[in-house]
OpenMM code with the backbone's topology and positions (N, CA, C; nanometers):
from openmm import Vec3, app, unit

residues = "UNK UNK UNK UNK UNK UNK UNK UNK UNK UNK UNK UNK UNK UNK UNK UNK UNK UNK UNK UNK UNK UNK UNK UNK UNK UNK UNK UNK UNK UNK UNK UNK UNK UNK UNK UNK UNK UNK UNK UNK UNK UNK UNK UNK UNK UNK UNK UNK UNK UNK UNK UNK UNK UNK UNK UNK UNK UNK UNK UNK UNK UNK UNK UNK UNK UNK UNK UNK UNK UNK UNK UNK UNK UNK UNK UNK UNK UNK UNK UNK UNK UNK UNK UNK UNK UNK UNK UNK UNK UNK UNK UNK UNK UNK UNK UNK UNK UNK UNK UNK UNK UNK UNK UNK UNK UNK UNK UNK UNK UNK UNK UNK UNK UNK UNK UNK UNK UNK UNK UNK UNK UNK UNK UNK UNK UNK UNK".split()
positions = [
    Vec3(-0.2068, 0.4269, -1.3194),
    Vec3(-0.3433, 0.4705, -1.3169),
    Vec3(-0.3841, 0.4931, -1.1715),
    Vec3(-0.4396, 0.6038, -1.1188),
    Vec3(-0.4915, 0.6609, -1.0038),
    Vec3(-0.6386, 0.6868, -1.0497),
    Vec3(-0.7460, 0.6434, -1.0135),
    Vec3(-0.8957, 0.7199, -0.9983),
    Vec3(-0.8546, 0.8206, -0.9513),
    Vec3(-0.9034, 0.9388, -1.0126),
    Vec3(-0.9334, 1.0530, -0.9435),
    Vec3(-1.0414, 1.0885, -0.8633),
    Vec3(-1.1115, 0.9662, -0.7981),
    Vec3(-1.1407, 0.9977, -0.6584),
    Vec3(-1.0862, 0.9410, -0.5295),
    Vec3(-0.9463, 0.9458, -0.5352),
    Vec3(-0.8855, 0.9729, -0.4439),
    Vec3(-0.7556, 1.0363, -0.3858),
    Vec3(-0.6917, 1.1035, -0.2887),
    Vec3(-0.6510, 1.2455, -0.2840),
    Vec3(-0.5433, 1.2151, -0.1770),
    Vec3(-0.4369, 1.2116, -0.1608),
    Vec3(-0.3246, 1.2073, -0.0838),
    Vec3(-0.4155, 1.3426, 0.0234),
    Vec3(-0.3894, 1.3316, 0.1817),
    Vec3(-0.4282, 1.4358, 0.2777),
    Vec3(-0.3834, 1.3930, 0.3789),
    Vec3(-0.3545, 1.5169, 0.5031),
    Vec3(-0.3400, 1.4699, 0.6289),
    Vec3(-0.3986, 1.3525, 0.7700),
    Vec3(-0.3731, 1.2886, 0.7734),
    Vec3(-0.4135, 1.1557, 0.8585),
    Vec3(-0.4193, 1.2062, 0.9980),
    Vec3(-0.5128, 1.1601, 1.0760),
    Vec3(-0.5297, 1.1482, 1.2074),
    Vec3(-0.3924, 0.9987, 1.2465),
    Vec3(-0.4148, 0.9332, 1.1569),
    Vec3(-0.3038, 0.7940, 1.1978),
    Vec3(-0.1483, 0.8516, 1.2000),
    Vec3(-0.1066, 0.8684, 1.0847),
    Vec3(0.0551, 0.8812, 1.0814),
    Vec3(0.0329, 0.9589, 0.9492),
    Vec3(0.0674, 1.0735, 0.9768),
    Vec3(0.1222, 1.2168, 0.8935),
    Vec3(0.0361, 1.2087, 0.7794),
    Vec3(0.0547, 1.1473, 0.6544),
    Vec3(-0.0055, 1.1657, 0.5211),
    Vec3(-0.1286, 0.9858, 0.5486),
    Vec3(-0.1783, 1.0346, 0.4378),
    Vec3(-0.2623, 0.9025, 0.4247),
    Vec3(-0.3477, 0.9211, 0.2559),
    Vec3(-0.4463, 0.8269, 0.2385),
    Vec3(-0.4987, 0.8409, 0.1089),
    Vec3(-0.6434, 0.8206, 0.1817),
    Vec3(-0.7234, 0.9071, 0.1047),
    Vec3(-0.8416, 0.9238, 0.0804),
    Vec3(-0.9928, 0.9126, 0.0441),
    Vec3(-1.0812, 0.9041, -0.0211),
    Vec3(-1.1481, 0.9038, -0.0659),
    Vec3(-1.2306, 1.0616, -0.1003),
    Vec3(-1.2592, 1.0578, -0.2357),
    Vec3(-1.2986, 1.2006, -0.2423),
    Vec3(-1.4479, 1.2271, -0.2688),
    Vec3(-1.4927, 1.0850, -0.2792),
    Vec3(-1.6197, 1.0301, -0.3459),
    Vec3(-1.6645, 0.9151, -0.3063),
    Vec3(-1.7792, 0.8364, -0.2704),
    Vec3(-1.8335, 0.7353, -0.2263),
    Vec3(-1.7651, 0.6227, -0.3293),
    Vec3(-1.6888, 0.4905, -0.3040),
    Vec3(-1.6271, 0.3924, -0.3831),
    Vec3(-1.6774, 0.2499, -0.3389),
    Vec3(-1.7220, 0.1836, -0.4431),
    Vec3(-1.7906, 0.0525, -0.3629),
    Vec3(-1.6716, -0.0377, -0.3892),
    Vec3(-1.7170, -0.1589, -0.3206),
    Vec3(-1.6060, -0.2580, -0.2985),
    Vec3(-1.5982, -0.3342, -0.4644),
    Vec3(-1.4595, -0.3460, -0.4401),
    Vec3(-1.4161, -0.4159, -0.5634),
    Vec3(-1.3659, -0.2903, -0.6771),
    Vec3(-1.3504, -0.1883, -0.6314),
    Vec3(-1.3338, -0.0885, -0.7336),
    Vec3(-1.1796, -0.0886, -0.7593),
    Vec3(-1.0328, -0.1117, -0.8690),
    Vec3(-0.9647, -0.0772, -0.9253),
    Vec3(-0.9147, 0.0687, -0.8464),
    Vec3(-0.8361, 0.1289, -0.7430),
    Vec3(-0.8213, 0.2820, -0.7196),
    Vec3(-0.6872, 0.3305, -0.8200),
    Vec3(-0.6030, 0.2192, -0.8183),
    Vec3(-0.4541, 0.2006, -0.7979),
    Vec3(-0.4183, 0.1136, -0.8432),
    Vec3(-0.3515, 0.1620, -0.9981),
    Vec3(-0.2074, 0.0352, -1.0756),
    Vec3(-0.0724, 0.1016, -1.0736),
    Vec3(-0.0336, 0.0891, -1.0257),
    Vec3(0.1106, 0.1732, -1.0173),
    Vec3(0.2464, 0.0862, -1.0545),
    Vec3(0.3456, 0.0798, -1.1439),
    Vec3(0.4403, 0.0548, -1.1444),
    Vec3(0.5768, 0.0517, -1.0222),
    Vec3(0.6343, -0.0167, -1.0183),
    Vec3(0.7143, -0.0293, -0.9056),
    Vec3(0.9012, -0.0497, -0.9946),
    Vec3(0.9998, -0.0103, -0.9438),
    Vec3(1.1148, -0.0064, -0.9157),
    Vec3(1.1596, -0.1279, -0.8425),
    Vec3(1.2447, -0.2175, -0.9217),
    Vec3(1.2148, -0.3423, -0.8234),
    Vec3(1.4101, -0.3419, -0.7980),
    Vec3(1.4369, -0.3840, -0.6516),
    Vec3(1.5554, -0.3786, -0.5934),
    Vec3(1.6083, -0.5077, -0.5482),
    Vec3(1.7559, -0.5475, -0.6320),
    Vec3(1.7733, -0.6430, -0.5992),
    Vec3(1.7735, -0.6896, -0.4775),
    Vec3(1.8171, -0.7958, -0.3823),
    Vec3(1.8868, -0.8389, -0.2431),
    Vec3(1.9788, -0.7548, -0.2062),
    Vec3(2.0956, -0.7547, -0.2799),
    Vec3(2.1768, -0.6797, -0.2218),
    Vec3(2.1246, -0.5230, -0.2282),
    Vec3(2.0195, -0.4762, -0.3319),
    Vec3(1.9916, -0.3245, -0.2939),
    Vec3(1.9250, -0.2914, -0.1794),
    Vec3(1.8258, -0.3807, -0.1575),
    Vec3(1.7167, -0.3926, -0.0604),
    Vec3(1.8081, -0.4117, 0.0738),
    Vec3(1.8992, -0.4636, 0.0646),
    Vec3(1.9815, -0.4604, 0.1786),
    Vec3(2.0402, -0.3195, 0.2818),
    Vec3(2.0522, -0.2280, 0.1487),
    Vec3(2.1053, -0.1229, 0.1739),
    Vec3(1.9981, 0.0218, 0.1884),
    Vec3(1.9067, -0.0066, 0.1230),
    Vec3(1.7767, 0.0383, 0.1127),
    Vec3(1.7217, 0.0461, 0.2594),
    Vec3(1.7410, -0.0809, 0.3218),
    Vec3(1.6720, -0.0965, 0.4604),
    Vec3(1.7526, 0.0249, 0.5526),
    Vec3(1.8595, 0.0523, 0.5107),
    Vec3(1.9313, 0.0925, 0.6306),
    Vec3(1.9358, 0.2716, 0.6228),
    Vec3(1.8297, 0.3096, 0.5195),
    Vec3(1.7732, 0.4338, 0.4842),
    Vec3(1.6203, 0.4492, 0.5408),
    Vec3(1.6109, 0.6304, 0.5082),
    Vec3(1.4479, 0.6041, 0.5633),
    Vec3(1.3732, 0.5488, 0.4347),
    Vec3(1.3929, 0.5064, 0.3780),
    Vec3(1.3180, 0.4187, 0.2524),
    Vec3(1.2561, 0.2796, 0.3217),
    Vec3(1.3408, 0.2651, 0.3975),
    Vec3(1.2968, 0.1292, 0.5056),
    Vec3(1.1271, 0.1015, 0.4915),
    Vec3(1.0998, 0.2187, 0.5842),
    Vec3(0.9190, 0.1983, 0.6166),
    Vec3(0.8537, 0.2538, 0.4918),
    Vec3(0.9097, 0.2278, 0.3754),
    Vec3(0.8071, 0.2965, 0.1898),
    Vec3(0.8136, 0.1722, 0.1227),
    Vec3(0.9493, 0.0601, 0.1811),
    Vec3(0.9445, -0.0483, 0.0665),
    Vec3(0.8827, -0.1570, 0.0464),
    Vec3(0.8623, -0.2521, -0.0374),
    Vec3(0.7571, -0.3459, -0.0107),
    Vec3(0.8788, -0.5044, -0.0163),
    Vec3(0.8598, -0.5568, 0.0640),
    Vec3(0.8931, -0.7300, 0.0032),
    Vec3(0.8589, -0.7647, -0.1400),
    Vec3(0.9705, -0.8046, -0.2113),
    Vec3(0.9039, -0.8448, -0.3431),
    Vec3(0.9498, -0.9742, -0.4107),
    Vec3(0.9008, -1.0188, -0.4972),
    Vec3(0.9319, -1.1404, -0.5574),
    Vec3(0.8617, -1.2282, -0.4977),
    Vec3(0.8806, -1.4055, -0.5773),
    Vec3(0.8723, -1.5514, -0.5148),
    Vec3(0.8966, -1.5474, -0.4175),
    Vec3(1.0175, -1.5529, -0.3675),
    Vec3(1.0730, -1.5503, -0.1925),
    Vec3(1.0865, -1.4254, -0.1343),
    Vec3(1.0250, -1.3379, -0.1666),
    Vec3(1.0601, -1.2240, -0.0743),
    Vec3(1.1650, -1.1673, -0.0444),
    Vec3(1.2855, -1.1758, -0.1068),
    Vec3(1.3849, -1.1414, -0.0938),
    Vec3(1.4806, -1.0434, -0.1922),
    Vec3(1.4137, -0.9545, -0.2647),
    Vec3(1.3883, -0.8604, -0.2920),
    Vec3(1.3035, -0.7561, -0.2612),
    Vec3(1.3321, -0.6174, -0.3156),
    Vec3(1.2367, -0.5368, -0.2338),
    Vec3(1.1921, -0.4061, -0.3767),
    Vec3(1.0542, -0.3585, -0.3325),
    Vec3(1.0397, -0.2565, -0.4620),
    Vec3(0.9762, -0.1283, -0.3266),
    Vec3(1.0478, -0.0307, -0.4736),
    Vec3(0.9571, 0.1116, -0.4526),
    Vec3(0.8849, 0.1450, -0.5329),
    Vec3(0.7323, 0.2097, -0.4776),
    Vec3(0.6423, 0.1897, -0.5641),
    Vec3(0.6051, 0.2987, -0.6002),
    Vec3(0.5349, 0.3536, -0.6958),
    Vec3(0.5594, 0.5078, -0.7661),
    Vec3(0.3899, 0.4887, -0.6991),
    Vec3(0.3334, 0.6313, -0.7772),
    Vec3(0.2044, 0.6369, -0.7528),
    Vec3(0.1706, 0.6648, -0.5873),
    Vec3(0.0834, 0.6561, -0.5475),
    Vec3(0.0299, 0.6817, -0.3558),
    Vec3(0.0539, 0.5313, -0.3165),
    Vec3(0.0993, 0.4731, -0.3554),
    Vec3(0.1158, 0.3026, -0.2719),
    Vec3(0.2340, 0.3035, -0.1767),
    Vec3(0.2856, 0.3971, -0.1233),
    Vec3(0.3731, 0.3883, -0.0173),
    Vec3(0.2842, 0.5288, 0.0741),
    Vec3(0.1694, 0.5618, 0.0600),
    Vec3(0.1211, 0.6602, 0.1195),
    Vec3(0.0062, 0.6050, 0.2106),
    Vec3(-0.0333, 0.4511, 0.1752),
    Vec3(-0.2043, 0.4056, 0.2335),
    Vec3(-0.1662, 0.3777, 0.3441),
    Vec3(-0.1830, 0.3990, 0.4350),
    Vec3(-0.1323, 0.3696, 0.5950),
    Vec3(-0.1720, 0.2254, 0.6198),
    Vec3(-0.1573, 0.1895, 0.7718),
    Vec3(-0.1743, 0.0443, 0.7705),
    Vec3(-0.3059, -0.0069, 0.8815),
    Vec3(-0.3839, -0.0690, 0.8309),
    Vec3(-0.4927, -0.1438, 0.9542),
    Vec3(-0.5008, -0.3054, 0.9489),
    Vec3(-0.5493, -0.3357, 1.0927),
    Vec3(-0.5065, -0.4635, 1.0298),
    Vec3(-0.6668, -0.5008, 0.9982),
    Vec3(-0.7535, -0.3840, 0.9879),
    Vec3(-0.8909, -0.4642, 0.9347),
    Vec3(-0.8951, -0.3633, 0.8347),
    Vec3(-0.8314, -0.3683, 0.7196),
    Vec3(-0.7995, -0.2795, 0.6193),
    Vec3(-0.9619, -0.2905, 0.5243),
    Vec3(-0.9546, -0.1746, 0.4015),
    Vec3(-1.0576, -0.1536, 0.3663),
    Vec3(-1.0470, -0.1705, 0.1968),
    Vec3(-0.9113, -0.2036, 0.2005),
    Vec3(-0.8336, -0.2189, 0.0645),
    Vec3(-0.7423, -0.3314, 0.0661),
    Vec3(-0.6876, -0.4140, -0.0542),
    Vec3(-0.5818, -0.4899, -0.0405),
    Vec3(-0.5022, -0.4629, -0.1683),
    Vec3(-0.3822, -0.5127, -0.1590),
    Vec3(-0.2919, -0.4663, -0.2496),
    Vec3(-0.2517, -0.6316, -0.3188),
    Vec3(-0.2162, -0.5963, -0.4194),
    Vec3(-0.1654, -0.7389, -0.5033),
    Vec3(-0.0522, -0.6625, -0.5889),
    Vec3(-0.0011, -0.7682, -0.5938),
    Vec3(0.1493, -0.7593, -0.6818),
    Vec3(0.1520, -0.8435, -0.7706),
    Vec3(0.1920, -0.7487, -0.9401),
    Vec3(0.2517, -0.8710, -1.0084),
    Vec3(0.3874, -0.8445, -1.0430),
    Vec3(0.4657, -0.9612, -1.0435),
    Vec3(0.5606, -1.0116, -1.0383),
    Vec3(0.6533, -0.9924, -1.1587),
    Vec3(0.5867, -0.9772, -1.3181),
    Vec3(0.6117, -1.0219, -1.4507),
    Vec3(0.5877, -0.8723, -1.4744),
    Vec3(0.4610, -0.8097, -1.4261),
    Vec3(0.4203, -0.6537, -1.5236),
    Vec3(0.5139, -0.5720, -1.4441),
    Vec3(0.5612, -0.6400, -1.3195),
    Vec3(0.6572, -0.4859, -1.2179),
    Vec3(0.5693, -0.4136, -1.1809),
    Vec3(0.4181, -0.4159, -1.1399),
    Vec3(0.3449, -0.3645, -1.0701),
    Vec3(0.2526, -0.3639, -0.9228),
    Vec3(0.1850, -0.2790, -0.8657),
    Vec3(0.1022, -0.3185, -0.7289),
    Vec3(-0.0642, -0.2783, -0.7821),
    Vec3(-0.1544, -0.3043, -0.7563),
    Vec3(-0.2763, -0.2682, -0.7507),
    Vec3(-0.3315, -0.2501, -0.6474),
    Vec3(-0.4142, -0.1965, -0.5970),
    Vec3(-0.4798, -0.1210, -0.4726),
    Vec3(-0.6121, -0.1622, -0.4938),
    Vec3(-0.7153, -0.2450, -0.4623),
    Vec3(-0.8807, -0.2517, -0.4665),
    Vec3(-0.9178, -0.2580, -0.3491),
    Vec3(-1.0520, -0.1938, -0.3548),
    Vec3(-1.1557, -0.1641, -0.2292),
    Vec3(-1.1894, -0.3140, -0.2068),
    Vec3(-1.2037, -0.3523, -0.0543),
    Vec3(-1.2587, -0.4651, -0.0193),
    Vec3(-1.3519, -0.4377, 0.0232),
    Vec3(-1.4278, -0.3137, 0.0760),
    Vec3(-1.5827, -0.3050, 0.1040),
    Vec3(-1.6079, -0.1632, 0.0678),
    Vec3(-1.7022, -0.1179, 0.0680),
    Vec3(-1.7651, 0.0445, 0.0260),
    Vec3(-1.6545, 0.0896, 0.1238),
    Vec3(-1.6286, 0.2080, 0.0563),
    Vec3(-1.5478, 0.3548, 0.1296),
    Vec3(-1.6242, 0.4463, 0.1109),
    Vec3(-1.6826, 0.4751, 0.2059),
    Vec3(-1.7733, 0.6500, 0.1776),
    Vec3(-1.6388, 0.7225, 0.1552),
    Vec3(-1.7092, 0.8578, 0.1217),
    Vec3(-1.6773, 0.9838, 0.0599),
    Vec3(-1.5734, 1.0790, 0.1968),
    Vec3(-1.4525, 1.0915, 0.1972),
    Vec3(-1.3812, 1.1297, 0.3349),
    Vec3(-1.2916, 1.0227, 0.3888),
    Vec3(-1.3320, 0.9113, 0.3718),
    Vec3(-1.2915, 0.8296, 0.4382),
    Vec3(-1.1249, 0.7490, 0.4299),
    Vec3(-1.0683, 0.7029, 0.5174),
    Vec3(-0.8878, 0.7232, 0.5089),
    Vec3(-0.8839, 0.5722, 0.3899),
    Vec3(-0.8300, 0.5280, 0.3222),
    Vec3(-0.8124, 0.3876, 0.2283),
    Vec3(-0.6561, 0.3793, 0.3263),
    Vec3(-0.6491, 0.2008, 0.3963),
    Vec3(-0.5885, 0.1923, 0.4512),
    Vec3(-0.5912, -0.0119, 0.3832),
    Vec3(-0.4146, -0.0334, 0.3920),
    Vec3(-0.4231, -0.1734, 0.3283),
    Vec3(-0.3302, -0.1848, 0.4599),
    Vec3(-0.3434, -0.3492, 0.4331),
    Vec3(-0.3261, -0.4380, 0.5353),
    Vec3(-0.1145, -0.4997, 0.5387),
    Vec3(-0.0359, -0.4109, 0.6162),
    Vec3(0.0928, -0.4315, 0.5395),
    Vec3(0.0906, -0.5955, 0.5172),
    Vec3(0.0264, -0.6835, 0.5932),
    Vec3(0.0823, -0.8117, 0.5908),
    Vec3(0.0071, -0.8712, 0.4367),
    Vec3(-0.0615, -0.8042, 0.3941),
    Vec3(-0.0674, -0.8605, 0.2208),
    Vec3(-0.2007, -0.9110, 0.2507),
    Vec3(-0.2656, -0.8911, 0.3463),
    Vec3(-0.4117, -0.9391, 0.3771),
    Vec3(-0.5182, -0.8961, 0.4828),
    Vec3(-0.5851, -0.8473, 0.3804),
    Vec3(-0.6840, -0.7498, 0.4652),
    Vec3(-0.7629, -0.7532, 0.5952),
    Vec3(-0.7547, -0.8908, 0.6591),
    Vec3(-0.7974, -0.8765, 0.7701),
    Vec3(-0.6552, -0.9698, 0.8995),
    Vec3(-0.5085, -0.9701, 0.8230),
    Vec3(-0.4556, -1.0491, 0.8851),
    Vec3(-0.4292, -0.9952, 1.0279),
    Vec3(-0.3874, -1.0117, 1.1281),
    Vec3(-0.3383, -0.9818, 1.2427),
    Vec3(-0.2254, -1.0103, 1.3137),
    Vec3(-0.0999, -1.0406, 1.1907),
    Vec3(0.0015, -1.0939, 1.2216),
    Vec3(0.1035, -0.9665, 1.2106),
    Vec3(0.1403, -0.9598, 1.3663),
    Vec3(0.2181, -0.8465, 1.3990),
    Vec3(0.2781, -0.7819, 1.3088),
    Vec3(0.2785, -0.6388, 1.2569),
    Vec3(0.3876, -0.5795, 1.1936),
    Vec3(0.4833, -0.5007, 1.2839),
    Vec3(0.5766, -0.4326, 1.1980),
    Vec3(0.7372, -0.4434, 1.2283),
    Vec3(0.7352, -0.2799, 1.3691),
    Vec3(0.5492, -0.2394, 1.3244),
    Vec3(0.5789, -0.1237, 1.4364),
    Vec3(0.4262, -0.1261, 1.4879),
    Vec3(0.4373, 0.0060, 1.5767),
    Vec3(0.2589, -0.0451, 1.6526),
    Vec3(0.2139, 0.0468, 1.5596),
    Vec3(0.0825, -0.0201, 1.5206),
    Vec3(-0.0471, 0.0663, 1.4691),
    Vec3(-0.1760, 0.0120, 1.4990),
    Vec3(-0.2586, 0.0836, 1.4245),
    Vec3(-0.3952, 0.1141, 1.4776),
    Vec3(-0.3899, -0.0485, 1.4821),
] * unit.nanometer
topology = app.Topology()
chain = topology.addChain("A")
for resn in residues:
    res = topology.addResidue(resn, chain)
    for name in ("N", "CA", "C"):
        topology.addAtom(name, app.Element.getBySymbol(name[0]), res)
């Protein structure tokens, strides 16, 4: 499930990004997307492709990895994000919700470290 108010487009941040096409208040559902989940040893091999910077950590220990269908490898990264993502574990899915209003234009950006305002270095520089 994707709301259709929001629109894969070109980013001022890094190449593609996601959208808003319409004013969205916080707490809104954008994004349930199913995921492809990769064992250890796939995720191993996975890393050493450009799939690297699309995949997510997955499971209890993190030591698995998924690809996620839908725009969830498209939301770029902030670390005072405007969205957060949750994973379940059992359905094989990610969800995407607004953590505060997104006007209408505006980029939907989640937090890679799994928390929307964390500030714990990720693996490259961004905003």
């Amino acid at each position: 499930m994707i709301l259709p108010c929001i629109e894969i487009a070109p980013s001022d941040y890094r190449g593609r990004g996601v959208f808003a096409t319409e004013d969205i208040p916080a707490g809104t559902l954008v994004e349930v997307s199913p995921v492809l989940v990769l064992s250890a040893e796939e995720r191993v091999e996975a890393e050493k492709t450009s799939l690297y910077n699309y995949i997510f950590e997955w499971g209890p220990e993190s030591k698995q990895a998924c690809v996620a269908w839908g725009y969830l490898s498209i939301y770029n990264h902030s670390y005072h994000a405007n969205c957060r993502y949750d994973m379940d574990f059992e359905a094989q899915e990610m969800c995407i919700t607004t953590v505060r209003d997104i006007k209408k234009g505006e980029e939907l950006f989640t937090n890679y470290n799994a928390e929307p305002d964390s500030e714990q270095p990720v693996w490259f520089a961004a905003k």
